[in-house]
Predicted model as a PDB file, atoms N, CA, C, CB and O in Angstrom, pLDDT in the B-factor column:
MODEL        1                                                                  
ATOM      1  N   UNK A   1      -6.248 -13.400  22.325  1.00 46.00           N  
ATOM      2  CA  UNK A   1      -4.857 -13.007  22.200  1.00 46.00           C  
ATOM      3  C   UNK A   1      -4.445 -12.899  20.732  1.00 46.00           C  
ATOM      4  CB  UNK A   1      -3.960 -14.002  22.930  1.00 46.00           C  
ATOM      5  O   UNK A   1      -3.779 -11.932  20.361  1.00 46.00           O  
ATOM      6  N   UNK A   2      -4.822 -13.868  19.880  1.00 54.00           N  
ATOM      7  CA  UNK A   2      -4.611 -13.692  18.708  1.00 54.00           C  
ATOM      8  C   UNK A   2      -5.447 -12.660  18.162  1.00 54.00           C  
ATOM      9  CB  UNK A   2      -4.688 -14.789  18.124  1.00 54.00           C  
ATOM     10  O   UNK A   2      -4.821 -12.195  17.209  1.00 54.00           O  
ATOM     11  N   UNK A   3      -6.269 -12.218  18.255  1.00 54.00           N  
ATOM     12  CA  UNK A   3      -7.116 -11.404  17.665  1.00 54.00           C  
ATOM     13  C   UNK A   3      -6.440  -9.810  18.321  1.00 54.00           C  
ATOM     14  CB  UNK A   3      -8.822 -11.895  18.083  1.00 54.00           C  
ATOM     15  O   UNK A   3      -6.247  -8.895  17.521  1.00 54.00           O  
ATOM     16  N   UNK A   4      -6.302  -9.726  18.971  1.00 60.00           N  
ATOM     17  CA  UNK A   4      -4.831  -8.821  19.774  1.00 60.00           C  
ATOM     18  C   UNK A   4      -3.680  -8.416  18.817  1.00 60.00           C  
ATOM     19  CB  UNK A   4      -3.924  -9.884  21.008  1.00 60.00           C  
ATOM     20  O   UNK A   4      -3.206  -7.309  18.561  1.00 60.00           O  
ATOM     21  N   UNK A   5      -3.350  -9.780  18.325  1.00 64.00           N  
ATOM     22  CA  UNK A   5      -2.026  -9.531  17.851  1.00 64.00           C  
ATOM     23  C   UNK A   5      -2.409  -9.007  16.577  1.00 64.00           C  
ATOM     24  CB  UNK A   5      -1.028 -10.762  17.811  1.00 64.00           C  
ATOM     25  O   UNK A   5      -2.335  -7.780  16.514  1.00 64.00           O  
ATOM     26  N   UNK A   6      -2.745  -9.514  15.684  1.00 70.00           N  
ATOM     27  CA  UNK A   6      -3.381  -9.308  14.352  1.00 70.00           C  
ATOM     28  C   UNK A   6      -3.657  -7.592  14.265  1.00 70.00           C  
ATOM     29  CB  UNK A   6      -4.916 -10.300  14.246  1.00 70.00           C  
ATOM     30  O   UNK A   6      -3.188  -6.708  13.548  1.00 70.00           O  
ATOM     31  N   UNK A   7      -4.572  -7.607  15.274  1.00 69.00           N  
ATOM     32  CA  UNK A   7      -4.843  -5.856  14.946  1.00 69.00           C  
ATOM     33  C   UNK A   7      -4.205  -5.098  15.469  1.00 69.00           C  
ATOM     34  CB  UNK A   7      -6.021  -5.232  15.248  1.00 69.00           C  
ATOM     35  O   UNK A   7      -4.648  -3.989  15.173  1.00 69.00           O  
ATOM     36  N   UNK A   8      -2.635  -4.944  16.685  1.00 71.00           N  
ATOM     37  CA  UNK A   8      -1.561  -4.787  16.398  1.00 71.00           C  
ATOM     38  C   UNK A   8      -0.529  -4.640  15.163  1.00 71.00           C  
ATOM     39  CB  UNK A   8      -1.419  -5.377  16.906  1.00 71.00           C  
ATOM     40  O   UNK A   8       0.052  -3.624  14.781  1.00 71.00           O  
ATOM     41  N   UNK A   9      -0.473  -6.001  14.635  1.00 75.00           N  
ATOM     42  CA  UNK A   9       0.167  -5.881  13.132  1.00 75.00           C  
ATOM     43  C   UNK A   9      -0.680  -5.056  12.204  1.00 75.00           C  
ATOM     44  CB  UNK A   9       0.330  -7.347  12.412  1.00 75.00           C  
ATOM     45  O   UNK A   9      -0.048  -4.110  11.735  1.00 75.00           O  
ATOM     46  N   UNK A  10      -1.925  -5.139  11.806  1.00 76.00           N  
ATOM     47  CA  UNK A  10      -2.642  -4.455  10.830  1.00 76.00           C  
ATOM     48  C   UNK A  10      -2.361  -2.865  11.426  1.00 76.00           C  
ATOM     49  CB  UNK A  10      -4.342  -5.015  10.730  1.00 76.00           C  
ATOM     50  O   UNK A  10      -1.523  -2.329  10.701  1.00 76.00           O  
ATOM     51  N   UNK A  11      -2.569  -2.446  11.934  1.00 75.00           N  
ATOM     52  CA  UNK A  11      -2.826  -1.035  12.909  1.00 75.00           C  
ATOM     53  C   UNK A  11      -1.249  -0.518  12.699  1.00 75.00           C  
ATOM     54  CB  UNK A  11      -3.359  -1.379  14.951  1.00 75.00           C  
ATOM     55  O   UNK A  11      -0.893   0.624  12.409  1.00 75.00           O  
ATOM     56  N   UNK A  12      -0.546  -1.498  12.893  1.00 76.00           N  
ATOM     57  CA  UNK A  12       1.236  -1.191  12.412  1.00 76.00           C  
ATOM     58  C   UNK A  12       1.446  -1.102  11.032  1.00 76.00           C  
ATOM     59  CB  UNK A  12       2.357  -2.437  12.830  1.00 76.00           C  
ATOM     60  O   UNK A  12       2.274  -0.376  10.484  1.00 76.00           O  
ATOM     61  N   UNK A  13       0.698  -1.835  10.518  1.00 81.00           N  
ATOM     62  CA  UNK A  13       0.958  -2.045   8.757  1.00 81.00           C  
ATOM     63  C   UNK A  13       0.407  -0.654   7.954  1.00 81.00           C  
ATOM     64  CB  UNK A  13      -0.122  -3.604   8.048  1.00 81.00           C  
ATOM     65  O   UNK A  13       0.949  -0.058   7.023  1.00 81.00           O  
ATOM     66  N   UNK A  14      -0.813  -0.365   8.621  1.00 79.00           N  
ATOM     67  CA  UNK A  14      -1.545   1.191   8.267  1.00 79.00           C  
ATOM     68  C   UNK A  14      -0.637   2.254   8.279  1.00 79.00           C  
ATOM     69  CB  UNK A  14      -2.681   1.683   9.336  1.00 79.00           C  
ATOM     70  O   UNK A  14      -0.341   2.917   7.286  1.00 79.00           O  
ATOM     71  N   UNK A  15       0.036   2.497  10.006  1.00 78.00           N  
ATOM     72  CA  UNK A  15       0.720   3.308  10.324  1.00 78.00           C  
ATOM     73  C   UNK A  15       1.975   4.001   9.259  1.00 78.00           C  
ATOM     74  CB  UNK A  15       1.060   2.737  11.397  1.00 78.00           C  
ATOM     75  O   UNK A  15       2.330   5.147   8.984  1.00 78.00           O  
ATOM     76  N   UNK A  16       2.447   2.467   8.811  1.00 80.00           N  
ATOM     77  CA  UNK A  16       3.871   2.133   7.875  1.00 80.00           C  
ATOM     78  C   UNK A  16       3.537   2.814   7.113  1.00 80.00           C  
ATOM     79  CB  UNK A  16       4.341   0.759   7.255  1.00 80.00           C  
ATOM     80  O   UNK A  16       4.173   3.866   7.036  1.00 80.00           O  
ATOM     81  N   UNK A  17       2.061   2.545   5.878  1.00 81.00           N  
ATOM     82  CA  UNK A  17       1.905   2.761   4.785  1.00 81.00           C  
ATOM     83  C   UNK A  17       1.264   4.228   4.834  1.00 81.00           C  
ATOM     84  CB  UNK A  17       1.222   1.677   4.191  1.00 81.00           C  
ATOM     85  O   UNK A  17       1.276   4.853   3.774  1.00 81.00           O  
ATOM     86  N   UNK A  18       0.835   4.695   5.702  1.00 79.00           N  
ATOM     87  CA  UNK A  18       0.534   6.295   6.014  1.00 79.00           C  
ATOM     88  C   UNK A  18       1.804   7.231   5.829  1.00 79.00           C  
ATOM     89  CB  UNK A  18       0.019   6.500   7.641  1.00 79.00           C  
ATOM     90  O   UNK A  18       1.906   8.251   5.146  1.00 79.00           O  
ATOM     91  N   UNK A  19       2.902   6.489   6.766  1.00 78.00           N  
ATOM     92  CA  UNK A  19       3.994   7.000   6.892  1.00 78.00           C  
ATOM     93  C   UNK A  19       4.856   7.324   5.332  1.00 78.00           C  
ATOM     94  CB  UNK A  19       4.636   6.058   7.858  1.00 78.00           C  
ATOM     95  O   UNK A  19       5.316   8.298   4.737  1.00 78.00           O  
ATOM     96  N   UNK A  20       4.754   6.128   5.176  1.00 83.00           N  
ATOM     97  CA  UNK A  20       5.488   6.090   3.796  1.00 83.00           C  
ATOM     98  C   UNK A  20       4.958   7.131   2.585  1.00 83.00           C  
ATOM     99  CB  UNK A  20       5.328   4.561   3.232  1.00 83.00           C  
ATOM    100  O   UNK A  20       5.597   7.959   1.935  1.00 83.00           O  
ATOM    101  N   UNK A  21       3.852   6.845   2.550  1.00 81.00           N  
ATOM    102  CA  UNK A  21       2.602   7.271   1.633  1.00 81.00           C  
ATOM    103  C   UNK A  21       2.025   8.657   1.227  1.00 81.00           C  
ATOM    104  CB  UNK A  21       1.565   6.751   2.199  1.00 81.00           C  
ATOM    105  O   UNK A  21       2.065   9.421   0.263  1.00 81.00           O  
ATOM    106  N   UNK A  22       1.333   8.564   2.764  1.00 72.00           N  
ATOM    107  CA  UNK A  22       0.780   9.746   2.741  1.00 72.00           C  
ATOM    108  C   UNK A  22       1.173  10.729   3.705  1.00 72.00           C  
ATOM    109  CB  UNK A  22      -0.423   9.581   2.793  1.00 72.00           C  
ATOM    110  O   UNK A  22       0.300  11.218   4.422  1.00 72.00           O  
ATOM    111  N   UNK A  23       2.635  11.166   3.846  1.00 79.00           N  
ATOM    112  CA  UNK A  23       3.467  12.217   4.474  1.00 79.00           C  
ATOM    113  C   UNK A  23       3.219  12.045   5.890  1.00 79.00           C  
ATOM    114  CB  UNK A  23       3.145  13.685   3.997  1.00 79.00           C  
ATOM    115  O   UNK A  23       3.528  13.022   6.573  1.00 79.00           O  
ATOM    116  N   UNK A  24       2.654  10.875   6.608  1.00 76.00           N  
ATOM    117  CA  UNK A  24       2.399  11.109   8.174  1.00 76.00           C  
ATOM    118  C   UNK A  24       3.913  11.064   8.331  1.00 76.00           C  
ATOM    119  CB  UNK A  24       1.373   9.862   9.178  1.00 76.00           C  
ATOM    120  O   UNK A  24       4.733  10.384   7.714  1.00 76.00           O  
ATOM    121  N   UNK A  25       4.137  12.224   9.603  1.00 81.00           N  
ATOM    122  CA  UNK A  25       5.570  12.426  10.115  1.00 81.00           C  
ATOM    123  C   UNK A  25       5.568  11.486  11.006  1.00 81.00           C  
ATOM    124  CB  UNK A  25       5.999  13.793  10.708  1.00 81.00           C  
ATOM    125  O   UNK A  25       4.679  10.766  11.460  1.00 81.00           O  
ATOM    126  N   UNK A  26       7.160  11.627  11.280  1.00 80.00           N  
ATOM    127  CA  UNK A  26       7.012   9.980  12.693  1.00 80.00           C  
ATOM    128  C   UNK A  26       6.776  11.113  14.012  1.00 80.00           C  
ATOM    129  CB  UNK A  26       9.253   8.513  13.108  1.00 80.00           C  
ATOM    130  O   UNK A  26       6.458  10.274  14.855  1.00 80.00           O  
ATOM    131  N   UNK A  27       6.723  12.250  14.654  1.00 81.00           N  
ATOM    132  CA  UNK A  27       6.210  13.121  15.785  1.00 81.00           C  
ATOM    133  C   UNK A  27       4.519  12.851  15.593  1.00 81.00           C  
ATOM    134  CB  UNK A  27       6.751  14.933  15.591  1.00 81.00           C  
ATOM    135  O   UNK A  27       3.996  13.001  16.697  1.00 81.00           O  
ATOM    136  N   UNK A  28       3.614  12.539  14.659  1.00 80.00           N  
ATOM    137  CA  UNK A  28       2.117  12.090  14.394  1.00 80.00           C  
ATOM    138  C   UNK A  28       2.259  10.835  14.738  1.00 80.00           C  
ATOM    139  CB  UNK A  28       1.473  12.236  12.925  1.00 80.00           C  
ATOM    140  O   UNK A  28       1.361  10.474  15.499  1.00 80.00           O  
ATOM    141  N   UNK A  29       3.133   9.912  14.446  1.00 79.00           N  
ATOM    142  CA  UNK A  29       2.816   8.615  14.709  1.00 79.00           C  
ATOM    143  C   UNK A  29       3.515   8.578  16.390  1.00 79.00           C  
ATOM    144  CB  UNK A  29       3.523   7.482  13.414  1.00 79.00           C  
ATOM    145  O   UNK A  29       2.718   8.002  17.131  1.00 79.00           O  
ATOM    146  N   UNK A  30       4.049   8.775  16.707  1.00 80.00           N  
ATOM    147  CA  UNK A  30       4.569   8.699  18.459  1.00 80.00           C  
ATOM    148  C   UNK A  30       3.685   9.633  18.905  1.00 80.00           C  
ATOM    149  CB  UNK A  30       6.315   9.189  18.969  1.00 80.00           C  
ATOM    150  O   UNK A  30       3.435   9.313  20.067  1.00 80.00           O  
ATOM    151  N   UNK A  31       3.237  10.352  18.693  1.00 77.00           N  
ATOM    152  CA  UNK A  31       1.665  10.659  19.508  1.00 77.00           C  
ATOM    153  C   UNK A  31       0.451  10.119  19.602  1.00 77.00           C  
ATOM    154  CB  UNK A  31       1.155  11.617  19.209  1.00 77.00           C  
ATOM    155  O   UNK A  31      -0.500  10.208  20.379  1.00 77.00           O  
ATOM    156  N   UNK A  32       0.786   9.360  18.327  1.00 80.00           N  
ATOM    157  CA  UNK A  32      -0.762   8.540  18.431  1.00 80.00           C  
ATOM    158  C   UNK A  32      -0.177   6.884  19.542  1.00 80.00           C  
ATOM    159  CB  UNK A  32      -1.528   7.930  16.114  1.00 80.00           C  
ATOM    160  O   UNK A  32      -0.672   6.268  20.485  1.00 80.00           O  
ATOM    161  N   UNK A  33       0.742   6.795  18.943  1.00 81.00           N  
ATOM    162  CA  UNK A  33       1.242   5.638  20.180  1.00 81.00           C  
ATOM    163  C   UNK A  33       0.945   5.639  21.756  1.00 81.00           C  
ATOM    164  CB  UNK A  33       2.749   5.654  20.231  1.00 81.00           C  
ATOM    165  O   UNK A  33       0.608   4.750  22.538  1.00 81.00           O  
ATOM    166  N   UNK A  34       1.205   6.976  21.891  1.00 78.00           N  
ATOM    167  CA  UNK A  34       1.438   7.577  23.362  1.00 78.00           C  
ATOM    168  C   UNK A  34      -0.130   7.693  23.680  1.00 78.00           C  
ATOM    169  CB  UNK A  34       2.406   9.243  23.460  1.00 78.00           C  
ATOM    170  O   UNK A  34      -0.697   6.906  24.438  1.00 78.00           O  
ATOM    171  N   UNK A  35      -0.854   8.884  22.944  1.00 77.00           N  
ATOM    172  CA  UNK A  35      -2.055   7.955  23.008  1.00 77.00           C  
ATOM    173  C   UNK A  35      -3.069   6.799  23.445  1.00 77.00           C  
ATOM    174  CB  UNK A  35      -1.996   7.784  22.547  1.00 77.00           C  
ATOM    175  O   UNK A  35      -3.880   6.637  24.357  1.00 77.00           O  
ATOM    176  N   UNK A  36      -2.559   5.979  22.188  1.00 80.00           N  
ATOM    177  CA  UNK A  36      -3.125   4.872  22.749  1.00 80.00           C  
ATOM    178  C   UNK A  36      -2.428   3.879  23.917  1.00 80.00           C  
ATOM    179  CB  UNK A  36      -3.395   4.167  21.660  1.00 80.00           C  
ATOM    180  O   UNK A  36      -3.037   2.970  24.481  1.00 80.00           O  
ATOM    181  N   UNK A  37      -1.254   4.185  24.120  1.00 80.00           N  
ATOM    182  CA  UNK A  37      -0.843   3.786  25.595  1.00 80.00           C  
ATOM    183  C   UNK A  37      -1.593   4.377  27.304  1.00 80.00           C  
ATOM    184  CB  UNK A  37       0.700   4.294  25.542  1.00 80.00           C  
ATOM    185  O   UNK A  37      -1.815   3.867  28.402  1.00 80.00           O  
ATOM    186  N   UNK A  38      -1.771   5.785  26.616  1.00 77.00           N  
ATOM    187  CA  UNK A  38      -2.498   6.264  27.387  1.00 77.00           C  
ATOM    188  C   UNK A  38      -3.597   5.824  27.731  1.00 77.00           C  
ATOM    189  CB  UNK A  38      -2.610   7.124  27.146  1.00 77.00           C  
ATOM    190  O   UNK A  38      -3.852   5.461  28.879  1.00 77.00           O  
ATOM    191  N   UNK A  39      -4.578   5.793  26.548  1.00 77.00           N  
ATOM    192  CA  UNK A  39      -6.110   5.282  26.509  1.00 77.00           C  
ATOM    193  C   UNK A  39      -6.232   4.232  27.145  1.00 77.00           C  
ATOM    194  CB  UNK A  39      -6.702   4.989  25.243  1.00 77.00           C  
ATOM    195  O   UNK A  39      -7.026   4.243  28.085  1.00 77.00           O  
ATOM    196  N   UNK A  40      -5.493   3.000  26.838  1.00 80.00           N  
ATOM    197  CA  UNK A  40      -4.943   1.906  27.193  1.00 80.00           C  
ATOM    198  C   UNK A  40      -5.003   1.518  28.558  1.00 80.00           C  
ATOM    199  CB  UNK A  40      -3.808   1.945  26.819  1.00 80.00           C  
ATOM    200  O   UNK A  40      -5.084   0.323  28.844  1.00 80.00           O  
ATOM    201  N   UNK A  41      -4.974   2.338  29.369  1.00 79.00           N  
ATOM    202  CA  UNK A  41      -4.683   2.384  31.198  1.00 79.00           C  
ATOM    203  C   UNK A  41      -5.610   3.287  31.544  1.00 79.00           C  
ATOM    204  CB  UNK A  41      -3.064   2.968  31.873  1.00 79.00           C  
ATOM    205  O   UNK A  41      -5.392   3.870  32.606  1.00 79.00           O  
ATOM    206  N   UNK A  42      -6.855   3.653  30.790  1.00 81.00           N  
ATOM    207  CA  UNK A  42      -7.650   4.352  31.334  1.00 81.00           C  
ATOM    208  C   UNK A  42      -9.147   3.735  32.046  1.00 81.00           C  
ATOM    209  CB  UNK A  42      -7.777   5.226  30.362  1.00 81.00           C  
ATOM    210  O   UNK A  42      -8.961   2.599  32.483  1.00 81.00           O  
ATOM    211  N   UNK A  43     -10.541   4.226  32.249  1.00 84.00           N  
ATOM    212  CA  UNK A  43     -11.464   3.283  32.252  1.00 84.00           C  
ATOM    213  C   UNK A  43     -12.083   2.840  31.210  1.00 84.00           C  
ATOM    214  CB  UNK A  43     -12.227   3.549  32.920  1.00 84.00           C  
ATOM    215  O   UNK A  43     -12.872   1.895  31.208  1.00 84.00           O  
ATOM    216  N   UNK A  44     -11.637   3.746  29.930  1.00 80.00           N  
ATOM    217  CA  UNK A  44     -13.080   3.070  28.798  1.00 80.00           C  
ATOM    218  C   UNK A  44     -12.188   2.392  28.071  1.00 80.00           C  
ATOM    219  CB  UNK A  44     -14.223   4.253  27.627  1.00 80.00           C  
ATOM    220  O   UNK A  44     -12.237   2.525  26.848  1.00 80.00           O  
ATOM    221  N   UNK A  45     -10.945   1.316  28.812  1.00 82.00           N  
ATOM    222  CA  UNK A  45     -10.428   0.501  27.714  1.00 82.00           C  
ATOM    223  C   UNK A  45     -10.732  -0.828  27.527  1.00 82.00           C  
ATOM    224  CB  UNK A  45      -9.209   0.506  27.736  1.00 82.00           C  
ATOM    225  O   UNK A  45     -10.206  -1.485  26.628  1.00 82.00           O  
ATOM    226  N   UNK A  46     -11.356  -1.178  28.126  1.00 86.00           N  
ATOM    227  CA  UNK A  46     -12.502  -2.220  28.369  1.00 86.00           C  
ATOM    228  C   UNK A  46     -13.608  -2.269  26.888  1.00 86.00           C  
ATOM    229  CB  UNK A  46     -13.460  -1.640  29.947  1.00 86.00           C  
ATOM    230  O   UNK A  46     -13.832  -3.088  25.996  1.00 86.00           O  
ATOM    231  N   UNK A  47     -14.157  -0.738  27.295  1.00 86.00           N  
ATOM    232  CA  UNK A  47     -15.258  -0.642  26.142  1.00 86.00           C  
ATOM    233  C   UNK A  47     -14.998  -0.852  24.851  1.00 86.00           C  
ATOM    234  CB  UNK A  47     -15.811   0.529  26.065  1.00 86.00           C  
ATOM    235  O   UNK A  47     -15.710  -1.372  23.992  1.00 86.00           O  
ATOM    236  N   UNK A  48     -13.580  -0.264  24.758  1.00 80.00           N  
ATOM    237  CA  UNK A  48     -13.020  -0.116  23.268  1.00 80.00           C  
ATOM    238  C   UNK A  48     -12.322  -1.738  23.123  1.00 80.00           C  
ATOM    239  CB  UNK A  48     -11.659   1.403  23.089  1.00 80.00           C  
ATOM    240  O   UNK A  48     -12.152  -2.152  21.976  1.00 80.00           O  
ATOM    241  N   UNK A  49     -12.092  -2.262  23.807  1.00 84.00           N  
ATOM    242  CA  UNK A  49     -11.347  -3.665  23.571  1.00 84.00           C  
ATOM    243  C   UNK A  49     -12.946  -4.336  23.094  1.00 84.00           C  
ATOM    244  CB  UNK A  49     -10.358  -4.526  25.292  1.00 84.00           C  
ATOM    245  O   UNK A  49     -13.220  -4.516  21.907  1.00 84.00           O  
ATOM    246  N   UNK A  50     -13.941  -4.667  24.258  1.00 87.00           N  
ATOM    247  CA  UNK A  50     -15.323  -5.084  23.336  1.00 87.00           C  
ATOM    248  C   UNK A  50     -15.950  -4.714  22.107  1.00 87.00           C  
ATOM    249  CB  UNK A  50     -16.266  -4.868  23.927  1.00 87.00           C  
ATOM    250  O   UNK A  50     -16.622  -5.484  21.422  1.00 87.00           O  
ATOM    251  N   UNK A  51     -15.646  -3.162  21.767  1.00 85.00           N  
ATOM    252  CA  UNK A  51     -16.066  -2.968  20.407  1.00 85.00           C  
ATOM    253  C   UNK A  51     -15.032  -3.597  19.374  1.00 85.00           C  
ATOM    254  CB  UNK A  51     -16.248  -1.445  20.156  1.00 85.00           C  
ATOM    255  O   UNK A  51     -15.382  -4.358  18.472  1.00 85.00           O  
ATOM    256  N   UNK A  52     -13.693  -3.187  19.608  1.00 81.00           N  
ATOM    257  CA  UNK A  52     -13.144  -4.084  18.818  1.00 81.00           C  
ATOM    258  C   UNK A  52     -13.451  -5.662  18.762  1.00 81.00           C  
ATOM    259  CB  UNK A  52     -11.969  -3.900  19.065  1.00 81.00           C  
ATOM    260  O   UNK A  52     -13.681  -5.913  17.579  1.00 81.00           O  
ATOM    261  N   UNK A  53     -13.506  -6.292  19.177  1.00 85.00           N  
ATOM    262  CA  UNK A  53     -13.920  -7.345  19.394  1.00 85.00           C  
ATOM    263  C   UNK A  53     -15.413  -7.843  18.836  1.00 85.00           C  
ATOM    264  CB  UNK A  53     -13.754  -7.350  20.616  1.00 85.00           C  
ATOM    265  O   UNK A  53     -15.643  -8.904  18.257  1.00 85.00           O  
ATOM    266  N   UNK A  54     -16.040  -7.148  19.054  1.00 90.00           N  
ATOM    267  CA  UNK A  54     -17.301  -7.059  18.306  1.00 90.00           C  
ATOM    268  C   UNK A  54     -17.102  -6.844  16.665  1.00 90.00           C  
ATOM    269  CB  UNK A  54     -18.133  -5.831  18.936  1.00 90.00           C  
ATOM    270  O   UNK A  54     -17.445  -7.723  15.874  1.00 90.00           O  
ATOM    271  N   UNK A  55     -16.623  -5.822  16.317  1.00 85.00           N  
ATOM    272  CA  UNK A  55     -16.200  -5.836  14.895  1.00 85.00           C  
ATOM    273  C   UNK A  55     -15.456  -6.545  14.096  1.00 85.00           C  
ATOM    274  CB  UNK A  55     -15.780  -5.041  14.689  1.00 85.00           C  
ATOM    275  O   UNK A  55     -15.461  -6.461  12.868  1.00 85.00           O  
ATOM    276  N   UNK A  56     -14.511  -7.571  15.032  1.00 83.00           N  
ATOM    277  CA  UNK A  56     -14.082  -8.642  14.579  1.00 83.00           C  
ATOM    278  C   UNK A  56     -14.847  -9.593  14.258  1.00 83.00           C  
ATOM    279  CB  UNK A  56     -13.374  -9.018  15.211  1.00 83.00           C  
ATOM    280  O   UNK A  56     -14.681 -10.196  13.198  1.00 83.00           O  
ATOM    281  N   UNK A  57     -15.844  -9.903  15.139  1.00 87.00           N  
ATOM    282  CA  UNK A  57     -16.782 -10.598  14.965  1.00 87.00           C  
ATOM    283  C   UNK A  57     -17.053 -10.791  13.976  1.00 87.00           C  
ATOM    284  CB  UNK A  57     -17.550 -10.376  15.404  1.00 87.00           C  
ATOM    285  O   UNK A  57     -16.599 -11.699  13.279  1.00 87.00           O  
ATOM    286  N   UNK A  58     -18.473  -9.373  13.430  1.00 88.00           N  
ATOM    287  CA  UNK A  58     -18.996  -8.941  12.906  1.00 88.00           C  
ATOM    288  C   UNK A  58     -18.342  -9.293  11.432  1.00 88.00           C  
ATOM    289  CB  UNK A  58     -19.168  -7.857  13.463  1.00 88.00           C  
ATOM    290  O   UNK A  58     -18.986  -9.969  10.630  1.00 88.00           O  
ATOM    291  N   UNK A  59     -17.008  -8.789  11.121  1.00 84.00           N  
ATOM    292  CA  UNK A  59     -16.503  -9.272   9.780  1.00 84.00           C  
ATOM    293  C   UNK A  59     -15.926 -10.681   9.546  1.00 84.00           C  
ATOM    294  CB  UNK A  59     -15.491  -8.401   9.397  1.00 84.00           C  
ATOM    295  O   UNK A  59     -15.662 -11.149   8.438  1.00 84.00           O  
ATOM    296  N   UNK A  60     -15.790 -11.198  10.540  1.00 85.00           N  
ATOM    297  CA  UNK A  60     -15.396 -12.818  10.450  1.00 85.00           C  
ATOM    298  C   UNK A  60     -17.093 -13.863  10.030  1.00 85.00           C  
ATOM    299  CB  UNK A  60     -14.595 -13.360  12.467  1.00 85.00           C  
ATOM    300  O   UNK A  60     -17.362 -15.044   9.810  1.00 85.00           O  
ATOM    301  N   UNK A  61     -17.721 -12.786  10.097  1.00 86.00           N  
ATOM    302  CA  UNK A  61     -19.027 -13.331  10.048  1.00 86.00           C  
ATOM    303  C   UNK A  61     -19.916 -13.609   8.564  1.00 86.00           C  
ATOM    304  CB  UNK A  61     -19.752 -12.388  10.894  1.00 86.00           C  
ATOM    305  O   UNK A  61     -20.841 -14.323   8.177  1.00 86.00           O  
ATOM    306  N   UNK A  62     -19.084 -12.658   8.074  1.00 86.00           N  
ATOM    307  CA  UNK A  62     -19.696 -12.378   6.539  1.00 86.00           C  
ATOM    308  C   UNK A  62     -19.089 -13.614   5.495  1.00 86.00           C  
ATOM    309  CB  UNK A  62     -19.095 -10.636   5.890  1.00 86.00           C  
ATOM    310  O   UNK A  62     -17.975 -14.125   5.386  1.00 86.00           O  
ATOM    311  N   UNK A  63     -20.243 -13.801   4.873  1.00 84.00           N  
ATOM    312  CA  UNK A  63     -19.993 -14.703   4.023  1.00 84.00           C  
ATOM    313  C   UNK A  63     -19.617 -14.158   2.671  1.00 84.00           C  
ATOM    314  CB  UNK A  63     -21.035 -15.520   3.995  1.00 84.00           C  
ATOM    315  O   UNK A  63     -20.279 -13.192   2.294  1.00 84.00           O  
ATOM    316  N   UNK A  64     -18.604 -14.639   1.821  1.00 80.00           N  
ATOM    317  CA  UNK A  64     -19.127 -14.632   0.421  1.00 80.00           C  
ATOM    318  C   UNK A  64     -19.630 -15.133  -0.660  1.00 80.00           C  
ATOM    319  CB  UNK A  64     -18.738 -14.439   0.055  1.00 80.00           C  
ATOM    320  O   UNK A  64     -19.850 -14.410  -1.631  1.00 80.00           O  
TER     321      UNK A  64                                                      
ENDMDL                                                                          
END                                                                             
């Protein structure tokens, strides 16, 4: 759940700084929302929740 939330906020924080930044319109960002709401309720959201999850891993893993 926490690992949920986090890449929620980060994924929001991107969005912001795209928006702000680099000219993404807000009609690009409510499509990509819709989107991933969509994706979200489909069958491969399973897969994509494990890869994420995996890549969390993966960088929680690295040492410096």
């Amino acid at each position: 759940m926490i690992l949920s939330i986090s890449g929620v906020v980060l994924l929001g924080i991107i969005v912001f700084l795209f928006f702000r930044k680099d000219g993404l319109k807000a009609s690009h960002a409510m499509v990509s929302a819709l989107f991933g709401f969509y994706l979200a309720s489909t069958a491969i959201a399973p897969s994509i929740k494990a890869g994420g999850e995996s890549l969390a891993g993966l960088l929680g893993g690295i040492k410096f």
